[in-house]
C-alpha positions as CSV (number, residue, x, y, z in Angstrom):
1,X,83.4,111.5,128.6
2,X,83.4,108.9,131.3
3,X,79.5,108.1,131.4
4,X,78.2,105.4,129.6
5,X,74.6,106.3,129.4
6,X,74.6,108.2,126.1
7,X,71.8,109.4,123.9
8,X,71.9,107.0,120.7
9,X,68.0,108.0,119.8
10,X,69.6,109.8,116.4
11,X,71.4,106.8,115.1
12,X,69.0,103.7,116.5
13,X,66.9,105.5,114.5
14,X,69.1,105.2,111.6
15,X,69.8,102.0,111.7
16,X,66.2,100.4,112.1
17,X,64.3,102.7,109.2
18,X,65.6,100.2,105.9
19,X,64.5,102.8,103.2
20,X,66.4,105.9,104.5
21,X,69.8,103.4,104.9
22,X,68.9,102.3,100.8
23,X,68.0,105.6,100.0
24,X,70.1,108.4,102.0
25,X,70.2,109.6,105.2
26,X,70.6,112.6,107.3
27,X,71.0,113.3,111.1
28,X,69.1,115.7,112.2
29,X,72.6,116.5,114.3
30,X,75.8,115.8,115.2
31,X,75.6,113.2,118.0
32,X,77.6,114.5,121.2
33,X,80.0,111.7,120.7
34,X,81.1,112.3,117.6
35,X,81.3,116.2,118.7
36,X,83.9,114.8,121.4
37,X,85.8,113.0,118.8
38,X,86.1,115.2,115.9
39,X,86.9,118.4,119.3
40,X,90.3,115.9,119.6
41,X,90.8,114.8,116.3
42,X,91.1,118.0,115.1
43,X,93.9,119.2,116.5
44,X,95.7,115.6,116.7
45,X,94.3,114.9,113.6
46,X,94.3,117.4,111.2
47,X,94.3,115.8,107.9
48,X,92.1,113.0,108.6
49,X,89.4,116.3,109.8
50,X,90.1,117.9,106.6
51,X,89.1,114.6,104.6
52,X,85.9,114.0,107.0
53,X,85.2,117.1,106.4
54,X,85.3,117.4,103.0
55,X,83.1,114.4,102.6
56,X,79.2,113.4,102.0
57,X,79.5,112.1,105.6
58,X,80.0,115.4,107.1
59,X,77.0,116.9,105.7
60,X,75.1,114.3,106.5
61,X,75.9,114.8,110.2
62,X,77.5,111.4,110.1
63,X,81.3,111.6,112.5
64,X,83.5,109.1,113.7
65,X,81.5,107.4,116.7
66,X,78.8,106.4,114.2
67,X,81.5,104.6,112.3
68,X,83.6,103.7,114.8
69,X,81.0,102.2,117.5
70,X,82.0,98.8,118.8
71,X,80.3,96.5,121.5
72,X,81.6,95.7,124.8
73,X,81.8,92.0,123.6
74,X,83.0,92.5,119.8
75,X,86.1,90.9,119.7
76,X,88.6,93.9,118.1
77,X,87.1,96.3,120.7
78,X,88.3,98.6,122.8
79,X,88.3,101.6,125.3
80,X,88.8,104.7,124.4
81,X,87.9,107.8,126.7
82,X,84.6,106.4,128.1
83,X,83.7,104.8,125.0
84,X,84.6,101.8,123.0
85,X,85.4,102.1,119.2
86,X,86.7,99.7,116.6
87,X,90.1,100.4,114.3
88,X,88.4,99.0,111.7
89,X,85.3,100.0,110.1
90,X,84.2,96.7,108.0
91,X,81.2,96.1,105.7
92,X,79.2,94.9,108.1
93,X,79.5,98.0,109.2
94,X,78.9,99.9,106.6
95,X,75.6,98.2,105.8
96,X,74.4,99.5,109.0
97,X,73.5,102.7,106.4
98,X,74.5,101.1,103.0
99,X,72.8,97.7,103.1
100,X,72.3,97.1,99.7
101,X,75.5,98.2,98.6
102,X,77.1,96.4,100.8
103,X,75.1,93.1,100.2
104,X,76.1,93.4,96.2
105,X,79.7,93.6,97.3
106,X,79.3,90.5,99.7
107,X,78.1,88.7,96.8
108,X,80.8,89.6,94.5
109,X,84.7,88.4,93.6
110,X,86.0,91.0,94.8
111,X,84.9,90.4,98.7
112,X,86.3,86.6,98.2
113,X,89.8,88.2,97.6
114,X,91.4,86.9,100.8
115,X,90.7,83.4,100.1
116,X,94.1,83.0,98.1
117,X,95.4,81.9,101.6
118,X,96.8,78.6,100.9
119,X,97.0,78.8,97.0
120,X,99.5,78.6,94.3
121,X,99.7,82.1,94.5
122,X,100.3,82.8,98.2
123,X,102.5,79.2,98.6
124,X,104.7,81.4,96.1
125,X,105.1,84.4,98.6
126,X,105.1,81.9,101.7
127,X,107.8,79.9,100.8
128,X,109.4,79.9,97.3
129,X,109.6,83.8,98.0
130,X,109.7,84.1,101.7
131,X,110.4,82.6,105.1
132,X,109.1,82.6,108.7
133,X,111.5,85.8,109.5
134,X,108.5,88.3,110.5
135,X,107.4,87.2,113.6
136,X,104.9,89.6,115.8
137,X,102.5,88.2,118.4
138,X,99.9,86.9,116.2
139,X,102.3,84.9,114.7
140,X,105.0,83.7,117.0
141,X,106.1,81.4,114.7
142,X,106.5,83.9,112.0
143,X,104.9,84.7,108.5
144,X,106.6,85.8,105.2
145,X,107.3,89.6,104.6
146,X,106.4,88.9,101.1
147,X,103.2,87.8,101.3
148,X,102.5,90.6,104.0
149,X,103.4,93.0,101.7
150,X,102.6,91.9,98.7
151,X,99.9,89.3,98.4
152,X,98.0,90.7,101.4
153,X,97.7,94.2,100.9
154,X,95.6,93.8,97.2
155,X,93.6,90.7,98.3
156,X,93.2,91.2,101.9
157,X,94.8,90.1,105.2
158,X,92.7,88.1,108.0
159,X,92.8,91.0,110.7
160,X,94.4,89.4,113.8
161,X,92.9,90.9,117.5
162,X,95.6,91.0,120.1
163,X,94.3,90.2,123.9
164,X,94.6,94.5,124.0
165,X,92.2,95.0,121.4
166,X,94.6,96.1,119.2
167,X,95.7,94.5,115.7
168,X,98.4,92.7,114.8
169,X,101.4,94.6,113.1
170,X,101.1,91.2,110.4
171,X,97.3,91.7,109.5
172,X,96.7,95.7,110.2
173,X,97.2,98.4,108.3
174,X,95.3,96.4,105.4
175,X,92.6,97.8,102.6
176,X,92.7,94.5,100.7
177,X,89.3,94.3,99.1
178,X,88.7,90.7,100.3
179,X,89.9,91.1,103.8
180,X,88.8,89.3,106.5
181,X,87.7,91.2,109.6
182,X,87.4,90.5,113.3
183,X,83.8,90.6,113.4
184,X,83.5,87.8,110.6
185,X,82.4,90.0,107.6
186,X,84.8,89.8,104.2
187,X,85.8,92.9,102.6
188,X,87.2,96.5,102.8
189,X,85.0,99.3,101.4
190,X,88.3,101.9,101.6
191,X,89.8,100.1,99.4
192,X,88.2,101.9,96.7
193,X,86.6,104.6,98.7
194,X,89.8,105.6,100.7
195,X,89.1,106.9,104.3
196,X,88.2,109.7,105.5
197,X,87.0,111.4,102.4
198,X,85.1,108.4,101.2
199,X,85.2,109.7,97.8
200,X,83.0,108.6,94.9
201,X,84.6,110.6,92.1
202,X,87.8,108.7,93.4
203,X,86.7,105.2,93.1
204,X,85.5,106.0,89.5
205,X,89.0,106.9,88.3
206,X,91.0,104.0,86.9
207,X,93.9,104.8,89.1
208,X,92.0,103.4,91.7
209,X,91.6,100.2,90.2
210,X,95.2,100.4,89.3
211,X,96.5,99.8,93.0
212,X,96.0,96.0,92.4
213,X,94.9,95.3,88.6
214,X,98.6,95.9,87.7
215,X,102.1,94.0,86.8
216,X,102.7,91.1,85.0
217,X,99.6,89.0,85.5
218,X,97.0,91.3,85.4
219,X,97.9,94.3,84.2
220,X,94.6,96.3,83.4
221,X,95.4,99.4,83.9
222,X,98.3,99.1,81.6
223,X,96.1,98.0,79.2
224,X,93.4,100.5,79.8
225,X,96.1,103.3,79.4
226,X,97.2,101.6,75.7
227,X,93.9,101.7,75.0
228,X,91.7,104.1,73.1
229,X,89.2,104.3,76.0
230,X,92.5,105.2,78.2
231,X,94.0,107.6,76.0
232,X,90.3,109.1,75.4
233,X,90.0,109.5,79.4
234,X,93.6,111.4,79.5
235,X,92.8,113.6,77.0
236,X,89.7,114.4,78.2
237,X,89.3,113.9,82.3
238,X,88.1,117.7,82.8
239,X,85.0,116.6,80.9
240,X,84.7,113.3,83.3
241,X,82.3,114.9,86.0
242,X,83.6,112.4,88.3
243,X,82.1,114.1,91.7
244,X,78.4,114.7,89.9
245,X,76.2,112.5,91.8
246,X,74.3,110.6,89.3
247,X,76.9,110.2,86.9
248,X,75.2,108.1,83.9
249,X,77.1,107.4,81.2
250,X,75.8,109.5,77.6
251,X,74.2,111.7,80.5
252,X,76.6,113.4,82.4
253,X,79.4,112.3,80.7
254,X,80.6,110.6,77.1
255,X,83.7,112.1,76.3
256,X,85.8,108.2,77.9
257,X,84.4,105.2,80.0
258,X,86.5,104.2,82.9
259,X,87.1,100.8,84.7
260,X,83.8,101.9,87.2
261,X,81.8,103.2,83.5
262,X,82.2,99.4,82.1
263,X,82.0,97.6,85.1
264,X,79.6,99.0,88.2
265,X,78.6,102.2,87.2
266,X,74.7,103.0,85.9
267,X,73.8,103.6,82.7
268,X,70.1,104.6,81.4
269,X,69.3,100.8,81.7
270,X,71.0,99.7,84.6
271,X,72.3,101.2,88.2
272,X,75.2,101.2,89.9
273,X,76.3,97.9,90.9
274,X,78.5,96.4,93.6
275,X,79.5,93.4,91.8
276,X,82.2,93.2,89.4
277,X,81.4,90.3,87.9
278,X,78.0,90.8,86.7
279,X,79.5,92.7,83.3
280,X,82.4,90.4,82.4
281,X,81.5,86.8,80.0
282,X,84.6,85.0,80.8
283,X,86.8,84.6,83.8
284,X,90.3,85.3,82.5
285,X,92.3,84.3,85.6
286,X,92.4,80.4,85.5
287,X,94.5,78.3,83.1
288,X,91.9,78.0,81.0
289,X,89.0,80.6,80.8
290,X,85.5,79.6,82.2
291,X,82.8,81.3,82.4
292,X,81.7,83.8,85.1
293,X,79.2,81.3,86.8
294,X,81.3,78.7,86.5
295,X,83.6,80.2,89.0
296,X,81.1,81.7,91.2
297,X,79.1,78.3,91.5
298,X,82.6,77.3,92.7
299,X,82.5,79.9,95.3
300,X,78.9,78.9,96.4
301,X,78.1,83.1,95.5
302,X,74.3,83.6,93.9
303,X,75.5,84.2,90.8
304,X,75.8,80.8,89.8
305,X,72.9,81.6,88.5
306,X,73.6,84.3,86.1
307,X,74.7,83.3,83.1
308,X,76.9,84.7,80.9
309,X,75.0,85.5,78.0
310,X,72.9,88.0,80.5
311,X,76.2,89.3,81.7
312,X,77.5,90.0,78.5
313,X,74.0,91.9,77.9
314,X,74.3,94.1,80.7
315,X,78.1,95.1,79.2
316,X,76.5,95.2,75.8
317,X,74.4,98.1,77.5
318,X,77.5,100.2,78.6
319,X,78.7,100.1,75.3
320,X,76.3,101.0,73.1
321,X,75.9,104.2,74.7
322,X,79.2,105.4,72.6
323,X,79.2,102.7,69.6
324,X,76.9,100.7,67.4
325,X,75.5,97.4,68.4
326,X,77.6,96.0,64.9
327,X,80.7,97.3,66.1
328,X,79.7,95.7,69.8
329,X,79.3,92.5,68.4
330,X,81.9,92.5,66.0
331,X,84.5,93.7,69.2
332,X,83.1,90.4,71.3
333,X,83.6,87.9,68.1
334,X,87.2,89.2,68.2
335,X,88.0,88.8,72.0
336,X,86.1,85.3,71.9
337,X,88.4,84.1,68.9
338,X,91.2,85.2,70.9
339,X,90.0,83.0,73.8
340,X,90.1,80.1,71.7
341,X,93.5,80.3,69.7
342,X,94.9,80.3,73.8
343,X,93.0,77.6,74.9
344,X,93.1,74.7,71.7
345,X,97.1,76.2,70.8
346,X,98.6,76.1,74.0
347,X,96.2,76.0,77.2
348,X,94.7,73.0,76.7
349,X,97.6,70.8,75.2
350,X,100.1,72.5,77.8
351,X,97.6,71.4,80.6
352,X,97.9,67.8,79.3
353,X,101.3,67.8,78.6
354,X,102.4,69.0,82.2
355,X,99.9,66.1,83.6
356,X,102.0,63.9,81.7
357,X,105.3,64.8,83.0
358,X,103.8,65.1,86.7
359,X,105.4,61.6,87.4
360,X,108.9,62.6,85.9
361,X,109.2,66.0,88.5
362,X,110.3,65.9,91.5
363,X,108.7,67.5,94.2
364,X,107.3,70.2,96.0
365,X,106.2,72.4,93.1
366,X,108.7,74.8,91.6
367,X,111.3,73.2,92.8
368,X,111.8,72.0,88.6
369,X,112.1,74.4,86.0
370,X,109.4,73.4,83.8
371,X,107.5,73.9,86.7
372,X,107.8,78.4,86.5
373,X,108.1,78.2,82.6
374,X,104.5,76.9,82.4
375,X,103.1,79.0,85.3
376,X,104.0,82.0,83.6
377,X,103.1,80.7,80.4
378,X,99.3,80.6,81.5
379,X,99.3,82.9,85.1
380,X,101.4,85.9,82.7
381,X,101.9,85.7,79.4
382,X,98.1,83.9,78.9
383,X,96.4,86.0,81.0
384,X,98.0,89.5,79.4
385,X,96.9,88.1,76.0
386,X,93.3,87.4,77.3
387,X,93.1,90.4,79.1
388,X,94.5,92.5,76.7
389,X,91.9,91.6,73.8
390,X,89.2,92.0,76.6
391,X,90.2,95.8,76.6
392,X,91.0,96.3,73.3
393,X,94.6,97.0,74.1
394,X,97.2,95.4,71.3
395,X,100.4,95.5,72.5
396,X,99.5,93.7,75.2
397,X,97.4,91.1,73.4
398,X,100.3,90.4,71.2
399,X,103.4,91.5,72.1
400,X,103.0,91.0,75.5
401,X,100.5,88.1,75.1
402,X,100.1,85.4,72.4
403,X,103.9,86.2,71.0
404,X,105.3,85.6,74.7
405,X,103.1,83.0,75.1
406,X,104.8,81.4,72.3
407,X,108.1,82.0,72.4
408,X,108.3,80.5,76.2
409,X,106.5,77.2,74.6
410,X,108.6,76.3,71.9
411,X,111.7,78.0,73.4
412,X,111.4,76.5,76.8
413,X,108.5,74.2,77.4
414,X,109.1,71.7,74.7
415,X,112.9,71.8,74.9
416,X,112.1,71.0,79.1
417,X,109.8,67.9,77.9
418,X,111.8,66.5,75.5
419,X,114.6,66.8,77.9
420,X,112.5,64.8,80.9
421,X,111.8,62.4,78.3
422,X,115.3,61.9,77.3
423,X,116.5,61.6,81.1
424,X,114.1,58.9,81.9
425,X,113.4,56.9,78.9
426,X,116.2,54.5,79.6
427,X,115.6,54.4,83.3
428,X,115.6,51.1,85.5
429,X,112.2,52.7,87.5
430,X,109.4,51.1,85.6
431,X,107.1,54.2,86.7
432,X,109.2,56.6,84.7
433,X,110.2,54.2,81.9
434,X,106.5,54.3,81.6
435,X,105.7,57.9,82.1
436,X,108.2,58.7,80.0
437,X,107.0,56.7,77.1
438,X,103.3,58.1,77.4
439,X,104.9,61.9,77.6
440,X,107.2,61.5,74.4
441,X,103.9,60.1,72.6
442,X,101.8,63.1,73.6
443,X,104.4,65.7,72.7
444,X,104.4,64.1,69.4
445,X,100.8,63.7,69.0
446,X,101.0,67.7,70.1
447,X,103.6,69.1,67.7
448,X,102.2,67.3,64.8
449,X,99.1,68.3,65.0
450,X,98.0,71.4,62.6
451,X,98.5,74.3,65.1
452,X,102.4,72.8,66.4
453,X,103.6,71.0,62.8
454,X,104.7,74.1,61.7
455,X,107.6,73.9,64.5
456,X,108.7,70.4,62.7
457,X,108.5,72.4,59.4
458,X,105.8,70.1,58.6
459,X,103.5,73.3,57.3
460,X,100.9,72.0,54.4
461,X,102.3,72.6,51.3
462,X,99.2,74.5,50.1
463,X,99.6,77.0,53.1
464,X,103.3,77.3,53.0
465,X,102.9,78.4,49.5
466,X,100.4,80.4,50.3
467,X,102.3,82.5,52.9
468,X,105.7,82.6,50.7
469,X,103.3,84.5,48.0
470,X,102.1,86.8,50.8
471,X,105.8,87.5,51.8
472,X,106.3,88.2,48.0
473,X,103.8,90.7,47.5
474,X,104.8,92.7,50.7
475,X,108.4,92.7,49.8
476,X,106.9,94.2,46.1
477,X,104.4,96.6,48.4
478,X,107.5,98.3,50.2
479,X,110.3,98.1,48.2
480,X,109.8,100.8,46.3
């Protein structure tokens, strides 16, 4: 186990032929390396054997030194019985045999994950949430728990090495799916294909995809299980063929789609894709929705451009395979006039309205209460609604969505305005008199307009009458 001159002619020859690594591979054998590994792992080991094992990789004559194969010089390496092996297998790894793939994922949302570091979202779980209590040697002078924890472990930590080679307790274990490894690359393929088993029927169930599209700002799979494509996929998942290897939709399969159906998985037009976002004709997770190549132009990722219309093709495509191109179209001028009753009712004029009161806050961020009132009024409540008519899922577009949306902005935004207004109309700072002045004139403006008069019982005669007769003929309907 101590020599170093080894015989790599099996896998050089892997890694140089670009067809086979596009197409599928198999060694001829077992390299002796990986024989030495998997002799040790399987008795120290056993479940992670078991999963190797059971997986295409096995067959394929593919072990753990093929994976986990490091240089001398890489920076996470180290020595490990006469050879040196990695901890972490990355993408850049993985492209070594699954180039394309892993070039589709590179070029996607999903492998950007990581770079909330320094956002609204991870200032949250760095200081409003958290302190500098954890402290390990990659960060002496400590890192929150909460964003170690929490924010991290969906979106990715950036691996720290330790002068040993090994990780730091902060950054490793991680599977966050926009990760940042040691040798540079972004991304974690196990955190859909979980190691050792690297399971394709796994990744296509929606569970998977449930691990981070969850909770109160995104909550996907919640609103895939509301759903009839949910409840369908429950009812039905012995007739999923998730482990068949081609697995084309109105193929193999038609009895539910999953998340991997809509979004990456082939159909008789398209194949299997790496990138999420080539499907999908609005990005839901800003204030206000933009579309896809909006925010990957932002991201400097090629498709900038793609434009939506082509995306929203390609999902057309997945659909029709189980409904009728009127129905498809009909569904999209639903979820699209949901996009717009958020954005003119309350994205937009909230947007305005809290640049307005900017000067009357006091700062950091959240240290005012107006300031979580209208983060969750766009970051949860507005998302769920957007989300939830994206997935046909009800409760969530209303209930959970545009009603929760509302209540929080006449409840407790407005009250919050007129109440900054209020406090600094008569003040001796000339900057807030002023600010003050322009704020109470826009909240005006705002709550007379036709979607807020209602809230000054200022409703158009015409449609107040109209809605008291509707209230009539219910109350006729049902009382019987």
């Amino acid at each position: 186990m101590k020599t170093r001159i080894i015989n790599l002619t099996p896998f050089i020859a892997l890694l140089t032929v670009a067809p086979l690594a596009q197409a599928g591979f198999t060694l001829a054998e077992m390299s002796p390396q990986s024989k030495a590994c998997v002799a040790c792992h399987k008795k120290e080991s056993a479940a992670v054997y078991e999963q190797w094992g059971s997986s295409k990789h096995f067959r394929a004559n593919v072990g753990c030194f093929e994976c986990h194969t490091a240089n001398e010089t890489d920076k996470d390496a180290y020595e490990h019985y006469g050879q040196f092996i990695a901890t972490i297998v990355s993408p850049k790894d993985c492209a070594r045999c699954h180039e394309h793939e892993v070039q589709e994922f590179n070029d996607s949302h999903h492998a950007k994950a990581a770079r909330i570091l320094g956002s609204l979202d991870n200032t949250l779980a760095e200081v409003v949430e958290g302190n500098n209590g954890f402290k390990t040697d990659g960060f002496p002078q400590g890192v929150s728990a909460a964003a170690v924890n929490g924010c991290w472990q969906c979106h990715g930590s950036e691996v720290k090495v330790l002068e040993t080679g090994r990780l730091d307790a902060a950054t490793w274990p991680n599977t966050g799916i926009g990760r940042i490894n040691p040798d540079g690359s972004e991304g974690s393929c196990t955190a859909c294909h979980s190691r050792h088993s690297f399971s394709a029927a796994q990744a296509r169930t929606p569970d998977t995809c449930g691990k981070c599209h969850m909770g109160p700002d995104h909550p996907q799979i919640e609103i895939y299980n509301e759903s009839k494509h949910g409840i369908a996929y429950r009812a039905n998942i012995d007739k999923m063929a998730l482990d068949n290897e081609k697995w084309i939709v109105g193929e193999d399969y038609s009895a539910a789609p999953t998340c991997a159906t809509c979004h990456m998985s082939a159909t008789k037009d398209q194949p299997v894709t790496h990138d999420v976002g080539m499907r999908i004709s609005w990005n839901n997770r800003p204030a206000i929705s933009v579309r896809p190549e909006v925010s990957d132009a932002k991201m400097g990722l090629p498709g900038k451009d793609v434009p939506w219309e082509k995306r929203r093709a390609n999902m057309e495509n997945v659909c029709i395979t189980c409904h009728n191109i009127n129905m498809v179209g009909a569904f999209y001028k639903q979820y699209d006039a949901l996009i717009d009753l958020y954005h003119d009712k309350f994205a937009k004029p909230g947007l305005s309205l809290m640049e307005a009161a900017a000067p009357l806050l006091s700062k950091p961020g959240f240290s005012n209460k107006i300031d979580f009132t209208w983060f969750e009024l766009w970051h949860h409540e507005g998302r769920r609604a957007r989300h939830g008519a994206s997935m046909m899922g009800p409760d969530y577009t209303h209930w959970h969505g545009t009603y929760e949306v509302a209540r929080n902005f006449y409840s407790e935004f407005v009250p919050e305005l007129r109440e900054l207004v209020e406090h600094n109309l008569k003040s001796e700072d000339p900057v807030k008199k002023e600010a003050a002045e322009k704020l109470h004139k826009l909240l005006d403006e705002t709550l007379n307009s036709d979607n807020h008069k209602w809230y000054l019982n200022k409703m158009d005669p015409a449609e107040k009458a109209r809605r008291e007769n509707a209230v009539k003929e219910f109350q006729q309907r049902y009382s019987k």
